[in-house]
C-alpha positions in Angstrom: 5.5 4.8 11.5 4.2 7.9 10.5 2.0 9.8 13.5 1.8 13.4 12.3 2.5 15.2 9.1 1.9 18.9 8.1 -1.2 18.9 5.5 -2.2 22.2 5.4 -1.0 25.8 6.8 -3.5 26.4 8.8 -2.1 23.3 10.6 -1.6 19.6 11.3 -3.4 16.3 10.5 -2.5 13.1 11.2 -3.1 9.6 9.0 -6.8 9.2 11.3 -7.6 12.6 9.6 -6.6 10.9 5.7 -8.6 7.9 6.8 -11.7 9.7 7.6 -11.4 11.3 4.3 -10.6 8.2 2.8 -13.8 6.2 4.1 -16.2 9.3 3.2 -14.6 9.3 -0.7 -15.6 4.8 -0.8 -18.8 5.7 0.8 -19.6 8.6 -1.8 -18.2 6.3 -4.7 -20.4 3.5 -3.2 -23.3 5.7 -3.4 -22.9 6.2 -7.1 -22.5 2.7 -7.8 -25.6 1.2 -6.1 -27.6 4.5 -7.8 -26.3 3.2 -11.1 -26.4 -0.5 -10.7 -29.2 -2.2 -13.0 -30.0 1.0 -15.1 -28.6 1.4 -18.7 -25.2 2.2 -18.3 -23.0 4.0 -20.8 -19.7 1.8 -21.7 -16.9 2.1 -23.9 -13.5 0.5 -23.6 -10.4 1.4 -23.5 -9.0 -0.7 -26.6 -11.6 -1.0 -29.6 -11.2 -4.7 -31.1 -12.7 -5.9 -34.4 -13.4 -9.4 -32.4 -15.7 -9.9 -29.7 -13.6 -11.6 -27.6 -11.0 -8.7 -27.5 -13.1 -6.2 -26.0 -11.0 -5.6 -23.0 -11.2 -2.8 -19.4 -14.7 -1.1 -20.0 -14.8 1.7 -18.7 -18.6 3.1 -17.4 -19.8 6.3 -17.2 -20.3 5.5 -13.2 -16.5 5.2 -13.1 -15.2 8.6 -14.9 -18.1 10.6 -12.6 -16.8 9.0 -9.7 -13.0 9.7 -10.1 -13.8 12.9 -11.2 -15.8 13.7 -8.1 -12.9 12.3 -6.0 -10.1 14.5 -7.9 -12.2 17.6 -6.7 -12.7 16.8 -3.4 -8.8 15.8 -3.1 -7.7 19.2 -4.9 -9.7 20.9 -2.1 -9.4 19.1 0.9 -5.2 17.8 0.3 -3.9 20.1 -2.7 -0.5 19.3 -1.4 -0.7 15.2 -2.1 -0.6 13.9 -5.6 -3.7 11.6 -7.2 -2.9 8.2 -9.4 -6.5 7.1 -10.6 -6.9 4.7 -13.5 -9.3 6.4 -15.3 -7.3 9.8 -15.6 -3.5 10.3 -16.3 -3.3 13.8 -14.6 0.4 15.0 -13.9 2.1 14.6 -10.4 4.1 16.7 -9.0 6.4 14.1 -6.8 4.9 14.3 -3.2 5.4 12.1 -0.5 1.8 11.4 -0.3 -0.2 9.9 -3.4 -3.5 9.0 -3.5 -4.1 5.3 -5.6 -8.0 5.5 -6.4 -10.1 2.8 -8.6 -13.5 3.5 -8.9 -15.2 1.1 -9.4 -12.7 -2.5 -9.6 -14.5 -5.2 -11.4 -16.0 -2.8 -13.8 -17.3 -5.6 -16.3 -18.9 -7.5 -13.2 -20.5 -4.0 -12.3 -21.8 -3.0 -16.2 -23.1 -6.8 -16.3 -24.7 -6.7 -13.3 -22.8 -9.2 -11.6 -23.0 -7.6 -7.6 -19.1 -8.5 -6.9 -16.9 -5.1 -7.7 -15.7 -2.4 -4.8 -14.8 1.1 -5.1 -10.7 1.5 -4.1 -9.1 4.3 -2.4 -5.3 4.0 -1.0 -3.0 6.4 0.1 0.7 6.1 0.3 3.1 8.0 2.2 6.8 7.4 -0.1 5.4 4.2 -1.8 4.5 2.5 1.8 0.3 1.9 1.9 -0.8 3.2 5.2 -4.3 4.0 4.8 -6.9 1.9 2.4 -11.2 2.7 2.5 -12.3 0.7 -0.1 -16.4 0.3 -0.5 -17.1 -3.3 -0.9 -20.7 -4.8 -2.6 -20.3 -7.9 0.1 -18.9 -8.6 3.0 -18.6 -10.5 6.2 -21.4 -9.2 7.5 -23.3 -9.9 4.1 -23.7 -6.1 3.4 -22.2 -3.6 1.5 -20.0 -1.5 3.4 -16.8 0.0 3.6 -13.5 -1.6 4.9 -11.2 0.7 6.3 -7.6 1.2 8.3 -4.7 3.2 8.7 -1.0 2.6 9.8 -1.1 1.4 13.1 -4.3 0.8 14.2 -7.2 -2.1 13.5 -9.1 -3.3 10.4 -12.5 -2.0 10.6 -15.7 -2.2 8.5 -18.0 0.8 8.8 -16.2 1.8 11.4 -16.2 -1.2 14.0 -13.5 -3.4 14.6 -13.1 -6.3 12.5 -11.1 -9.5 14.0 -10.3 -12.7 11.3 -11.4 -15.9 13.1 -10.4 -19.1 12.0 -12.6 -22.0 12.4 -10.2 -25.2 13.3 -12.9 -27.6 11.9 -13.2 -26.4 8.6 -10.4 -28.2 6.8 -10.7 -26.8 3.3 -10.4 -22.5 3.3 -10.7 -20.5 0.8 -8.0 -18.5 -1.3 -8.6 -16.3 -4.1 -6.0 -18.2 -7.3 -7.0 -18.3 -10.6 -6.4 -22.2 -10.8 -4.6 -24.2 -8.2 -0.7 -25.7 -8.5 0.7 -28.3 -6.4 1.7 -26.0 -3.8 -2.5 -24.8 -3.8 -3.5 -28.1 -2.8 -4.9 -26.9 0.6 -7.1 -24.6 -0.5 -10.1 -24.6 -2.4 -10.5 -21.5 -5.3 -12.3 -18.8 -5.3 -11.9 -15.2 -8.2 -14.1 -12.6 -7.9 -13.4 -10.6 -11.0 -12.1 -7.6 -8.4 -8.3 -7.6 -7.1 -9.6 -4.8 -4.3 -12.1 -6.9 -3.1 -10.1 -9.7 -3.1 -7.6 -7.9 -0.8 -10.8 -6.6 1.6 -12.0 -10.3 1.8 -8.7 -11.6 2.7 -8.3 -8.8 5.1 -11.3 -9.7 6.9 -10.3 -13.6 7.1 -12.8 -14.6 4.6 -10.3 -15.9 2.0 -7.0 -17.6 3.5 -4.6 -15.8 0.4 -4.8 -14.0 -2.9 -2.3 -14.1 -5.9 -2.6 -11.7 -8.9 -1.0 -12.3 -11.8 -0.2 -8.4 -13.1 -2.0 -6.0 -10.8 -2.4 -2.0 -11.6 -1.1 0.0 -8.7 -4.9 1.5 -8.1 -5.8 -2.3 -7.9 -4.2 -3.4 -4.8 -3.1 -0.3 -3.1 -5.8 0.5 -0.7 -6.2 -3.3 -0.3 -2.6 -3.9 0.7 -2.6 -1.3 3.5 -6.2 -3.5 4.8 -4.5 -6.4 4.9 -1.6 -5.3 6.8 -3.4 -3.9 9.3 -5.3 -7.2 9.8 -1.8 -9.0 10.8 -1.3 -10.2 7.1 1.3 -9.9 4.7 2.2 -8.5 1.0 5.3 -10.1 -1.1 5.9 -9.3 -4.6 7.7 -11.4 -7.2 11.1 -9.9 -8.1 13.0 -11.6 -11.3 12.0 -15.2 -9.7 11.9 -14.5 -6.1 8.9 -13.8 -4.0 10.4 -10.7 -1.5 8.5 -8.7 1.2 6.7 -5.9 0.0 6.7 -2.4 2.4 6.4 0.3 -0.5 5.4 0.5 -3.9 8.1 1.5 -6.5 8.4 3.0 -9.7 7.8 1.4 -12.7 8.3 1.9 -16.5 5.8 3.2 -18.7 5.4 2.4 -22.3 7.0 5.3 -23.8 9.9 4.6 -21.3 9.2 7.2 -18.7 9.4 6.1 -14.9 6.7 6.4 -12.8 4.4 5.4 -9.5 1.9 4.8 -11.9 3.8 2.0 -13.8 4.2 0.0 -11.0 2.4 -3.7 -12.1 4.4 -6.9 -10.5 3.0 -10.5 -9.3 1.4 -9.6 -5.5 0.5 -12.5 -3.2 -1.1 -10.7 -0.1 -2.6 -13.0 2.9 -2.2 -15.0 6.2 1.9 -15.1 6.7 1.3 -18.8 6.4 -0.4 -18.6 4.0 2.0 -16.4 2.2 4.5 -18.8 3.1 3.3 -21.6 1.5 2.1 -20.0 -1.9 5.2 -19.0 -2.2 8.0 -21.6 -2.0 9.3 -23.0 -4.2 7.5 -25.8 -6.3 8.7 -27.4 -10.1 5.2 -25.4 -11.2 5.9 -21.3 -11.1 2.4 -20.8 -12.5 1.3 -17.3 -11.1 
């Protein structure tokens, strides 16, 4: 576990100090996002199509102001720690610490109004999630608010400590699956449209599981570190085996470089149990 870590010459901060941070940066983004929400947004996407039904990843003005606030306040406050943000490809510099930032997840919810989207922030210390703040539209406490943890120490929301409670007489939970397989059968379905929040309701006991089919790194890793903190697990799918999952790795980019960035597996994050059982072995492999 990692307790203390040089930051900055003038001294020492430790992973409570990057949370804090962390929680102000969702809070900030969440600002932005309920300021925007129901106003005329400006939209483009990332890939033009010539068919309706291809235009795919908007990408709102809310979300480029956002990041760009964030990378300013990052350069300032942690100039020694390396951003990954989806909106920006900005060039790292290979620090032990990188900060995995979404601005708004569930951006075609958010631009069609559609109140289910949260604003990400993860930080990873060698690929390993230790703190996640990710600003959440709903929640258990049927606000908007911001989830939080580090390394260590207890899930909170807005800074109170959150337990997952599990009610034996409800026979049917939830879990977040785009459709369910024979091994699902438990469960009923639930997708929100937004991997983060997905992660923050599992987190928080409200969904027993989540699978995602080919999450972004800035998807999931603020969201992983919640969920481990609340006592859950992450495993990824390696060639045709689910394994544990304690750090993000590499990947490879399309013009063949290798990078944190490129990271993009299958991710099943929840309960272990529940973990254990979307994850054996069944004749259907549908992800």
């Amino acid at each position: 576990m990692i307790d203390i870590v040089t930051a900055k010459a003038a001294g020492t901060v430790d992973l409570r100090d990057i949370e804090q941070l962390a929680v102000e940066l969702a809070d900030i983004a969440g600002n932005e996002i309920k300021a925007a929400l129901g106003g005329l947004l400006a939209v483009r996407y990332k890939t033009a199509a010539t068919d309706d039904a291809l235009w795919r990843d908007p990408v709102s003005e809310v979300d480029s102001r956002v990041e760009t606030m964030i990378r300013k306040r990052l350069a300032d406050e942690f100039p020694e720690h390396d951003i990954i943000g989806e909106e920006f490809e900005a060039q790292r510099n290979g620090h032990d610490f990188v900060w995995v930032v979404d601005p708004i997840d569930g951006t075609t919810n958010f631009v069609n109004g559609l109140p289910l989207f949260s604003a990400s922030i993860g930080v990873l210390h060698k690929g390993r999630p230790v703190v996640g703040a990710l600003w959440c539209s709903v929640s258990h406490a049927l606000r908007a608010g911001v989830y939080h943890a580090a390394a260590g120490n207890k899930l909170r929301f807005d800074g109170a400590d959150v337990t997952p409670k599990v009610n034996p007489d409800v026979r049917r939970k939830l879990a977040g699956v785009p459709e369910l397989t024979a091994k699902d059968a438990s469960w009923e379905t639930r997708k929100t449209g937004s991997a983060a929040l997905e992660c923050a309701l599992v987190a928080a006991g409200l969904l027993q599981a989540a699978r995602f089919a080919s999450p972004n790194i800035w998807d999931v890793g603020g969201g992983v570190a919640l969920v481990q903190a609340a006592g859950g697990v992450a495993r990824q799918l390696q060639g045709d085996t689910w394994t544990p999952m304690y750090r993000f790795e590499a990947g490879q980019g399309p013009d063949g470089t290798t990078d944190l960035r490129y990271w993009r597996r299958p991710l099943v994050v929840g309960r272990p149990n529940a973990v254990d059982t979307m994850c054996s072995p069944v004749s259907d492999p549908t992800i």
